[in-house]
N, C-alpha and C positions, 0 to 999 in steps of 0.2 A: 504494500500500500504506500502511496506515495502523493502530496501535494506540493505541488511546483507552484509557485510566486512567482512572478514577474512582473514587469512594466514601472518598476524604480529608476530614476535619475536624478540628473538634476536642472534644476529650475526656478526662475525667477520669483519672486515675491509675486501674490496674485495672480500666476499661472496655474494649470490644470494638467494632474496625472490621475490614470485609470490605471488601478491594480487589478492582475487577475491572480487567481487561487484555480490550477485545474486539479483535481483530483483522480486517481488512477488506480487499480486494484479492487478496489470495494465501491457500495453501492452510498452515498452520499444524502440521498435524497430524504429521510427523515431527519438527516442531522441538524443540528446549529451549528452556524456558520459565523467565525468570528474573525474580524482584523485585529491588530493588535500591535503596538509600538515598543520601541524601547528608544530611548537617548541615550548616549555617550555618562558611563555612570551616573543612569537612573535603573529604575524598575521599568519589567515591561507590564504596558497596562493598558484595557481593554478601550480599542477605537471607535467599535461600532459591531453588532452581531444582527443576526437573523436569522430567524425560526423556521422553521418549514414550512410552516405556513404564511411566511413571508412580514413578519412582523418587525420591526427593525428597533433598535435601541442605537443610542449615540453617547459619547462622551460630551459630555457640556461642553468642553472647546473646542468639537469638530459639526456640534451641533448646527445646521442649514450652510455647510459647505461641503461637507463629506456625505455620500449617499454609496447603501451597502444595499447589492442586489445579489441574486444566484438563478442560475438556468441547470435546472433539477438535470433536463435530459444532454448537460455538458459534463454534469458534474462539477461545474465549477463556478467562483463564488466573485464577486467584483466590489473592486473601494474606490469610486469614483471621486476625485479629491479637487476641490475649485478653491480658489480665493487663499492660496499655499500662501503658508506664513512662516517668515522662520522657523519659529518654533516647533512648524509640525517635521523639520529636521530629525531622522530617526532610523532602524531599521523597521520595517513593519511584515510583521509576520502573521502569516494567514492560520487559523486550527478549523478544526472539522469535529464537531465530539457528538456522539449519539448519546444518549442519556436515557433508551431502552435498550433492554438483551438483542444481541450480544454486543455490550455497551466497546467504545471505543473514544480514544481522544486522538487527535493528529493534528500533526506539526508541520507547515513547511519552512523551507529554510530561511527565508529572510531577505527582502530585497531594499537594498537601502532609498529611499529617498532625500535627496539634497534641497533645500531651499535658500536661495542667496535675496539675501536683502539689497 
């Protein structure tokens, strides 16, 4: 089983990146779906998720810039990111966790995002 991240670089202040999460091996489509940051000696901590039923939650600071979707029959999960601020400087790492049998958590590796002031 395996989630590949992509679509990190970097970019201007109040520019726009689209992350994907594709997911591969297993069946994804009852999971939650979560993005998720870290900074340079910080904690990594939750950007935005969604439910299978497509319900979404936000971090108050990425709140009506960052929109979190997923396309069940790709398997895979999107962090569409507008109005990039420094501070959303970070790596951001995609998970996949089912939270019924046969429960599973997944990690993909991490694709950095830059934002230059």
């Amino acid at each position: 089983v395996q989630l590949q991240a992509s679509g990190g670089g970097l970019v201007q202040a109040g520019g726009s990146l689209r992350l994907s999460c594709a997911g591969s091996g297993s069946s994804f489509t009852g999971d939650v779906w979560g993005w998720y940051r870290q900074a340079p000696g910080k904690q990594r901590d939750l950007v935005a998720k969604i439910t299978s039923g497509g319900t979404a939650d936000y971090a108050d600071s990425v709140e009506g810039r960052f929109t979190i979707s997923r396309d069940n029959a790709k398997n895979t999960a999107y962090l569409q990111m507008n109005s990039l601020k420094p501070e959303d400087t970070a790596v951001y790492f995609c998970n996949a966790r089912r939270l019924f049998p046969p429960l599973h958590n997944y990690w993909g590796q991490g694709t950095l995002v830059t934002v230059s002031s």
